[in-house]
RODO-2510 file (C-alpha; in nm, 4 decimals, decimal comma):
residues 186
     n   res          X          Y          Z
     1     x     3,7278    -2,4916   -10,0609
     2     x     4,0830    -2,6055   -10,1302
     3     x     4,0001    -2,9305    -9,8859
     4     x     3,7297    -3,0417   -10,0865
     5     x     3,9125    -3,0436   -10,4206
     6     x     4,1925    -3,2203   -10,2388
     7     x     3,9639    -3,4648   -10,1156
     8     x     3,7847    -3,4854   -10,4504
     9     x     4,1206    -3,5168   -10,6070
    10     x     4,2542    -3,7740   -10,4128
    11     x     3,8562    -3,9504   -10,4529
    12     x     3,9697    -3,9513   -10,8404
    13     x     4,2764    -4,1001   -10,8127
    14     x     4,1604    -4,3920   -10,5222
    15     x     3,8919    -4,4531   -10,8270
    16     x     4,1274    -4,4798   -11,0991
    17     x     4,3254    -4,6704   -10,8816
    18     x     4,1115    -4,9031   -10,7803
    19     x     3,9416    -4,9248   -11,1914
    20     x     4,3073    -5,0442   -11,2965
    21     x     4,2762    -4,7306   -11,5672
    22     x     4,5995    -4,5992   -11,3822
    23     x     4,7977    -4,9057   -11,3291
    24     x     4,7934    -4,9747   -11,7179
    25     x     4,9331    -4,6623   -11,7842
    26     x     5,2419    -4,7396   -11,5385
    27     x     5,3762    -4,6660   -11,1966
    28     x     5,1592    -4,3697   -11,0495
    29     x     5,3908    -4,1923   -10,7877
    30     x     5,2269    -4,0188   -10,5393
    31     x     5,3762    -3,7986   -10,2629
    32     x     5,2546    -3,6959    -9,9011
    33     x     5,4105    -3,3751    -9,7829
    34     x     5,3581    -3,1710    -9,4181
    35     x     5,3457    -2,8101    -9,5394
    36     x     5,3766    -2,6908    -9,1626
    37     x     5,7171    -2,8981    -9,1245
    38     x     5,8654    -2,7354    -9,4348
    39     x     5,7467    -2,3684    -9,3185
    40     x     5,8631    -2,4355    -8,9593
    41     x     6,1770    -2,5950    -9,0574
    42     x     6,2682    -2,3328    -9,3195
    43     x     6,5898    -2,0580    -9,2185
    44     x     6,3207    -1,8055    -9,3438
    45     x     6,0538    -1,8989    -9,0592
    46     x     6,3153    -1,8229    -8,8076
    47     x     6,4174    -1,4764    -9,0102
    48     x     6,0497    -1,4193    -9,0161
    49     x     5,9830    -1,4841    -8,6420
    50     x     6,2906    -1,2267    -8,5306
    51     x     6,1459    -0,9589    -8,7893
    52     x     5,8343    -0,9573    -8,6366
    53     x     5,9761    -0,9815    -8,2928
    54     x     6,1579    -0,6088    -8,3551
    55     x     5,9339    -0,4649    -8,4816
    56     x     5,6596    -0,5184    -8,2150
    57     x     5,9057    -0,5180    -7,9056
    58     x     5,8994    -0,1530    -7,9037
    59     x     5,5352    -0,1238    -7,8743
    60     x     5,5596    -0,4248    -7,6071
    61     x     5,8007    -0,2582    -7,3812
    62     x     5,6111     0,0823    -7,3828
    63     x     5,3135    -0,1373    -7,2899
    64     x     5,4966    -0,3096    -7,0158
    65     x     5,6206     0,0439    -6,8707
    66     x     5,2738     0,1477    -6,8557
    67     x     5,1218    -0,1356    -6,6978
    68     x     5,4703    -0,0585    -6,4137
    69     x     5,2993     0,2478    -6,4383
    70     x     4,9656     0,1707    -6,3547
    71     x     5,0486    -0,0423    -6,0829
    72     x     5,2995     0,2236    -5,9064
    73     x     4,9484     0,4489    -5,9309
    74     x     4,7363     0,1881    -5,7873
    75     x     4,9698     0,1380    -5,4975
    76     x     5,0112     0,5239    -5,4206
    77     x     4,6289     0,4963    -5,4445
    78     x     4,5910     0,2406    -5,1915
    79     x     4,8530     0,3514    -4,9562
    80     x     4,7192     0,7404    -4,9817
    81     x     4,3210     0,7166    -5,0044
    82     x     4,2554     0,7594    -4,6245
    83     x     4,4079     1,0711    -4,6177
    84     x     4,2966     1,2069    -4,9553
    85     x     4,0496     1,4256    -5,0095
    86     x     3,7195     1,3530    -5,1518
    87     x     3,8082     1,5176    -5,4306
    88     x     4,1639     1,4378    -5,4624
    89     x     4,0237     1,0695    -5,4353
    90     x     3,7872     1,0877    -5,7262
    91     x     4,0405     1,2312    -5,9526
    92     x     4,2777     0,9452    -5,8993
    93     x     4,0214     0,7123    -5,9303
    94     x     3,8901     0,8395    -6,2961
    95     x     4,2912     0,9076    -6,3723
    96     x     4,3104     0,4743    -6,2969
    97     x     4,0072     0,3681    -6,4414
    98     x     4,1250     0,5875    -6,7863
    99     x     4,4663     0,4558    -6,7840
   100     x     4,3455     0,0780    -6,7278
   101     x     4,0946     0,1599    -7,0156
   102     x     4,4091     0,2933    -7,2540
   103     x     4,5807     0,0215    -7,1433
   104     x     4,3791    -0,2778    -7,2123
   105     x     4,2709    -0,0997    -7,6033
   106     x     4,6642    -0,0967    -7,6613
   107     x     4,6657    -0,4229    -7,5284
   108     x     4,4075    -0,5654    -7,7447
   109     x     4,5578    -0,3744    -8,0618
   110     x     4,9213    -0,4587    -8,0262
   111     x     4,7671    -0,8717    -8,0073
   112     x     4,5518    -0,7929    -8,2921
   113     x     4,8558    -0,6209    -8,5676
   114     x     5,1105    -0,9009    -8,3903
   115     x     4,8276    -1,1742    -8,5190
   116     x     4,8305    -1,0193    -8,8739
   117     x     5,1495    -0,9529    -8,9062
   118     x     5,1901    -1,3067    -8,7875
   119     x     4,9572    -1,4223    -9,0262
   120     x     5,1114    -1,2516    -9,3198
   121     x     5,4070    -1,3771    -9,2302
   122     x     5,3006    -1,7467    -9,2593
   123     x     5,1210    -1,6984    -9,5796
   124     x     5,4214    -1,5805    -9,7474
   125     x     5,6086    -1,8756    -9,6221
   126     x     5,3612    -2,0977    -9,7184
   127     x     5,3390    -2,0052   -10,0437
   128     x     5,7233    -2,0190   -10,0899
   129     x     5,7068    -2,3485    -9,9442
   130     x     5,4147    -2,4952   -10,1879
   131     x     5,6525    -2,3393   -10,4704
   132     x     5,9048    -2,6090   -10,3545
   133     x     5,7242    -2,8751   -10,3141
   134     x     5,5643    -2,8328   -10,6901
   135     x     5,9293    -2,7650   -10,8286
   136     x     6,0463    -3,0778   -10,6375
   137     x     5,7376    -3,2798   -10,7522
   138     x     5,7787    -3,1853   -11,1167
   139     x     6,1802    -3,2237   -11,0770
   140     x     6,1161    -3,5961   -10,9193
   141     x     5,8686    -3,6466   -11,1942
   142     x     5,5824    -3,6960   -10,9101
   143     x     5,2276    -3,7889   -11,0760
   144     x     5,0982    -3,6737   -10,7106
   145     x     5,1204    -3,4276   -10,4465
   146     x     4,9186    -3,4251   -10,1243
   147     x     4,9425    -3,2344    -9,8246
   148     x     4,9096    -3,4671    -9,4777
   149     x     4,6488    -3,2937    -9,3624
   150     x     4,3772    -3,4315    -9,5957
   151     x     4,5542    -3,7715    -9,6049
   152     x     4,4005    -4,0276    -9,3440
   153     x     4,7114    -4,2591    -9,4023
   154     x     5,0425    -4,2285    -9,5859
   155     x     5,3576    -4,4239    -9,5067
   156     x     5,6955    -4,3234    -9,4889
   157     x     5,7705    -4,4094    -9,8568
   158     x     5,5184    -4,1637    -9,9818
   159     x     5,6174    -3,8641    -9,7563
   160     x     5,8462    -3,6197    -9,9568
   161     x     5,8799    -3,3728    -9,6306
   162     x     6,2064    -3,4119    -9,5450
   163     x     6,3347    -3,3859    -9,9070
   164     x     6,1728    -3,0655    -9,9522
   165     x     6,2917    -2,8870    -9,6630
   166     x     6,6390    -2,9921    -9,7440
   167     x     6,5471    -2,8171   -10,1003
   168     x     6,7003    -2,4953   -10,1277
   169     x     6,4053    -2,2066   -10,1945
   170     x     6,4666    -2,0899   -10,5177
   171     x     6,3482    -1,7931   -10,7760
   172     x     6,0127    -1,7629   -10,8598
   173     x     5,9827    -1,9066   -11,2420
   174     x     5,9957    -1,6949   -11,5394
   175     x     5,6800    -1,7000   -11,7313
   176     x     5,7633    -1,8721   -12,0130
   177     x     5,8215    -2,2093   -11,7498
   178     x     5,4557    -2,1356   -11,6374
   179     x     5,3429    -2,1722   -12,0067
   180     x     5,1147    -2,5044   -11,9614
   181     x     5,0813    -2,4985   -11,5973
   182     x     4,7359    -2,4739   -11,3857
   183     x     4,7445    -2,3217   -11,0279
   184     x     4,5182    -2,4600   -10,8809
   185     x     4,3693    -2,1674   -10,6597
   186     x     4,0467    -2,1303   -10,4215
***
């Protein structure tokens, strides 16, 4: 949704371009900007990355002591079954096959919350990081702001990246500096 108003957007302003309406109003300044560099070059994507590594290392260290776990049992298994009983046998067996089960659903949920977590992570620093880039657009007095994925070409005179990151993150605005804004949202 967002890509097609980008690309619609950026349509619009190729077209006024290209009609001349723009030119005789001035310079149009446009500005390319790689969202991912500015999250993933940000002190809080690091912060982020070590918050979310302590609080799931826990959970991955009791997972790693049961998969020791499970392989100590397998071995005794192996090196014991000939001289088990029949029923001593099937009892170890179902006590394997159980913990293997347990252990792959833990598995699979500890990858799932580490994905979301993840995930709300990134949004959060993405939206801090399109905050930026609008304050440093309007601050720079930018007519323009694209992100790089949507753009099949920009050069290096365009791209704002760098600038950004180096941009301090600041406070959210107070409402009365939103008054005549539009967010453009999905």
């Amino acid at each position: 949704m967002i890509r097609s108003r980008v690309w619609l957007l950026a349509a619009v302003a190729a077209a006024g371009l290209a009609s001349g309406a723009v030119v005789a109003q001035g310079n149009l300044k446009i500005g390319v900007i790689n969202l991912d560099r500015v999250v993933e070059g940000s002190a809080a994507y690091a912060a982020a990355r070590k918050k979310i590594d302590d609080e799931f290392g826990p959970r991955q260290r009791d997972l790693e002591a049961m998969a020791t776990k499970l392989r100590t049992q397998q071995e005794t298994f192996q090196r014991d079954a000939p001289v088990m009983g029949a029923e001593e046998k099937a009892n170890l067996e179902r006590q394997l096959r159980d913990g293997a089960r347990d252990f792959e659903r833990l598995r699979n949920q500890l990858a799932e919350d580490f994905q979301l977590r993840q995930n709300e992570e990134i949004a959060n620093l993405r939206r801090d990081a399109v905050t930026r880039a609008q304050q440093y657009a309007r601050e720079q007095k930018f007519d323009l702001l694209l992100l790089d994925q949507t753009v099949v070409f920009a050069s290096t005179a365009v791209d704002i990246t760098e600038a950004v990151i180096g941009k301090p993150a600041a406070a959210p605005p107070r409402p009365q500096e939103l008054k005549g804004l539009r967010a453009v949202t999905d």
